[in-house]
C-alpha positions as CSV (number, residue, x, y, z in Angstrom):
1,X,-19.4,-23.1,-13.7
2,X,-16.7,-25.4,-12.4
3,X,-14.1,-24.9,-9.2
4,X,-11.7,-24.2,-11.5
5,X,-12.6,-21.3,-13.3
6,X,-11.4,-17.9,-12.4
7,X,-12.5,-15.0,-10.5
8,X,-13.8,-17.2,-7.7
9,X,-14.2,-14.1,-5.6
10,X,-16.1,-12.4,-8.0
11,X,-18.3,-15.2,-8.7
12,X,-19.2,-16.0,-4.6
13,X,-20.0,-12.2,-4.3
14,X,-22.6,-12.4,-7.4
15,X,-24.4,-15.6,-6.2
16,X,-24.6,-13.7,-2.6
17,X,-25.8,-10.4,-4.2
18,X,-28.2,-12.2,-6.3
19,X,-29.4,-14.7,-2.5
20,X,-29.6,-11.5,-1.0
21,X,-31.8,-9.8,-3.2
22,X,-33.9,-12.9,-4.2
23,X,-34.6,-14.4,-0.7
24,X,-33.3,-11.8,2.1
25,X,-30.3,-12.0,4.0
26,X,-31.0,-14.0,6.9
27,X,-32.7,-16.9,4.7
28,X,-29.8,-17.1,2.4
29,X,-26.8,-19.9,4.0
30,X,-23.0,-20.0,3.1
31,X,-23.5,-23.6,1.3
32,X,-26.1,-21.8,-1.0
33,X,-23.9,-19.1,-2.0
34,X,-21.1,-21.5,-3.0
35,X,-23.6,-23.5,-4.7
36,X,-25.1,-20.9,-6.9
37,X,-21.3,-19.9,-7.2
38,X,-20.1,-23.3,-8.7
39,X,-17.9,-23.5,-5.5
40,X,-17.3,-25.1,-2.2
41,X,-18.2,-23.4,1.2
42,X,-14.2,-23.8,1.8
43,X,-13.4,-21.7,-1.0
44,X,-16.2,-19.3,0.5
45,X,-14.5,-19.4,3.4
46,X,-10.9,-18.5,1.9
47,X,-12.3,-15.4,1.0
48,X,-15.1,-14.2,3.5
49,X,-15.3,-14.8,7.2
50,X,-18.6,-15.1,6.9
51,X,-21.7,-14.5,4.8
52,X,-22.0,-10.5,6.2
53,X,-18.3,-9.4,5.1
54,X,-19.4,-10.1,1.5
55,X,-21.2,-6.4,1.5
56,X,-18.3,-5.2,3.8
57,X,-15.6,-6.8,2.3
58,X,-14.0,-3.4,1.1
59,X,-14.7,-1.3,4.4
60,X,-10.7,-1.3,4.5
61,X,-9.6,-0.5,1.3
62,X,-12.5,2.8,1.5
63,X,-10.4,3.4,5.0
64,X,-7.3,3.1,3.0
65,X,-8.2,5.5,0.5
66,X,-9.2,8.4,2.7
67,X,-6.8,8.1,4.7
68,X,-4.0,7.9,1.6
69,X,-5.8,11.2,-0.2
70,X,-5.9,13.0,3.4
71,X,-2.5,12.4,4.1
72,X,-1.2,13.7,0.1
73,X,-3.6,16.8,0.5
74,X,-0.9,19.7,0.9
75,X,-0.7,20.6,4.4
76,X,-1.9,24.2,3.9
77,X,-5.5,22.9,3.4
78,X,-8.0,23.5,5.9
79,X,-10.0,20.4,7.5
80,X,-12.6,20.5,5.6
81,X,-11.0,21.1,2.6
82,X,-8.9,17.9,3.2
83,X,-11.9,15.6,4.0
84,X,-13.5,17.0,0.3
85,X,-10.0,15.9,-1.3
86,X,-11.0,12.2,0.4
87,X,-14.8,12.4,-0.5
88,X,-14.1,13.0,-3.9
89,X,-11.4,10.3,-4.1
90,X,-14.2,7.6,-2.6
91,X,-16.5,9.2,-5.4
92,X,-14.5,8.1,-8.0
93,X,-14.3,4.6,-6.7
94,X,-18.1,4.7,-6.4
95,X,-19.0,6.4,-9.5
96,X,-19.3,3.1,-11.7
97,X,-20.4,0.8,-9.3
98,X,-23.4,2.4,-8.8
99,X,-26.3,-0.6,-9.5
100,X,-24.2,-2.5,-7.2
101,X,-24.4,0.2,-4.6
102,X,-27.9,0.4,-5.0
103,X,-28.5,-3.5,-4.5
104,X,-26.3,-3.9,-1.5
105,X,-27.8,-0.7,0.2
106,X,-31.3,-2.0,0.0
107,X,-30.1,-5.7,1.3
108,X,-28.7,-3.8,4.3
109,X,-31.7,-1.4,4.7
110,X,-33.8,-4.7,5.1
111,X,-31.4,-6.0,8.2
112,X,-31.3,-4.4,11.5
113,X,-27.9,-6.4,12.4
114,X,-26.8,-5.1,8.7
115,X,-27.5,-1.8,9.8
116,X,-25.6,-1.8,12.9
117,X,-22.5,-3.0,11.0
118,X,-22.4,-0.2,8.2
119,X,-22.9,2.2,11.2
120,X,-20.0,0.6,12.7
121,X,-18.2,0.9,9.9
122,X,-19.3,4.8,9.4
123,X,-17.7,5.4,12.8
124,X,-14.7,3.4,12.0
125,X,-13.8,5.8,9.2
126,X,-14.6,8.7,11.2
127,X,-12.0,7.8,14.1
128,X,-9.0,7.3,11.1
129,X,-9.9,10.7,9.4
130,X,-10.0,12.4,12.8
131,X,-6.7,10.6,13.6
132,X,-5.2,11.2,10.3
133,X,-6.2,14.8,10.4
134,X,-4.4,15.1,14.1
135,X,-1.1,13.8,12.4
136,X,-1.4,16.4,10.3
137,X,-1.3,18.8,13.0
138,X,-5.1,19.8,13.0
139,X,-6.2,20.4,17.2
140,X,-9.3,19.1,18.6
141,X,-11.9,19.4,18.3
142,X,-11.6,20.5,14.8
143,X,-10.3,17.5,13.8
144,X,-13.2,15.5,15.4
145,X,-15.9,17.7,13.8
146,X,-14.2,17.8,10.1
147,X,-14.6,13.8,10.3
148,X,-17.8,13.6,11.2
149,X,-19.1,16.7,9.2
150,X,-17.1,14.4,6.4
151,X,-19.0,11.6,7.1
152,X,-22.4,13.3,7.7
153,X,-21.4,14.3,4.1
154,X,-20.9,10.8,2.6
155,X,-24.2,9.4,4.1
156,X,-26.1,12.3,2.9
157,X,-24.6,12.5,-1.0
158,X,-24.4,8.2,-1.1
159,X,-28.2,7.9,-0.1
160,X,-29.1,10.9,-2.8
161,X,-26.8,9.1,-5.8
162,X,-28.4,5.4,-4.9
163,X,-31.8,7.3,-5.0
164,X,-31.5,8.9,-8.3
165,X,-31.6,7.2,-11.8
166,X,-29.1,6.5,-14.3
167,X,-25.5,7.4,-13.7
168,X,-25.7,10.2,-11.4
169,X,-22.2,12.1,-10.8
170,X,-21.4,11.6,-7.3
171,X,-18.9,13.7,-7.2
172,X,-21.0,16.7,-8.3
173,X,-23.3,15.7,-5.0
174,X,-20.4,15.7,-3.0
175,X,-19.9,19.2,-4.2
176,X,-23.6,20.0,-3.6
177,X,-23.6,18.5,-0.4
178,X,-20.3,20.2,0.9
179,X,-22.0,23.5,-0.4
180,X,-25.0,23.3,1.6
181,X,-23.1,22.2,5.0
182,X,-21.0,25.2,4.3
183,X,-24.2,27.2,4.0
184,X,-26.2,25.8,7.1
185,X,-23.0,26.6,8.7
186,X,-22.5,30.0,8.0
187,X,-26.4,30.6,8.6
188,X,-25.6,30.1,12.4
């Protein structure tokens, strides 16, 4: 492919999937993934920091959409309730992307320093939900435990629907998953 075909985004996150998964993450350099890409490391650069934000790259716009679908729930919801409303909005985004998911959740499993930024990230999205949910006028430490049960949530349904064949419906796992937290709780 030439520099001056379209979708040079696109193309730089492929070649890095496809580095990734061929030769690990810490073997694979910046000047291979433009290679493989048909690009320069500059235009790499235009669009990643660096080689890790190519599997993190859309950390904010997840942030973004839970913190859009909290704030739209009506205001009558409870907590929980609120952080389903944003669960199922992230399914959707998810629900056709899930070979991708799959591929970048194994490259991550295989790096330690991989694994400290998604858990970063994890907590990120806790703190906004737990601050968007104090907006709405939800006290602590309700608001703090919504998030997290939220996110506990997330981890648990996203590591079932990358486990499971074919086109699994995440949303339905969501569901599931919110079911049985409701259930463990009520046991107590």
């Amino acid at each position: 492919m030439g520099r001056w075909e379209p979708n040079a985004r696109g193309r730089l996150e492929e070649a890095a999937m496809d580095l990734y998964s061929e030769r690990g993450f810490e073997q694979t350099t910046v000047t291979e993934i433009a290679r493989r890409a048909g690009l320069t490391e500059r235009t790499f650069f235009r669009h990643f920091s660096d080689k890790r934000e190519v599997l993190f790259a859309g950390s904010s716009a997840l942030q973004g959409l839970f913190v859009d679908t909290l704030t739209e729930v009506p205001a009558s919801a409870a907590p929980i309730d609120a952080v389903a409303a944003a669960l199922d909005a992230a399914a959707a985004v998810f629900q056709d992307r899930h070979a991708y998911a799959r591929q970048r959740q194994m490259i991550i499993a295989a790096n330690a320093e991989l694994q400290e930024r998604e858990l970063i990230k994890l907590a990120k999205l806790s703190a906004a939900i737990s601050d968007t949910l104090r907006r709405r006028g939800v006290p602590e430490p309700a608001a703090s435990l919504a998030a997290e049960a939220g996110i506990a949530v997330f981890k648990v349904t996203f590591e079932r629907w990358i486990a499971a064949t074919g086109s699994p419906d995440m949303s339905r796992l969501i569901r599931e998953s919110l079911d049985e937290l409701k259930a463990v709780t009520a046991g107590a």
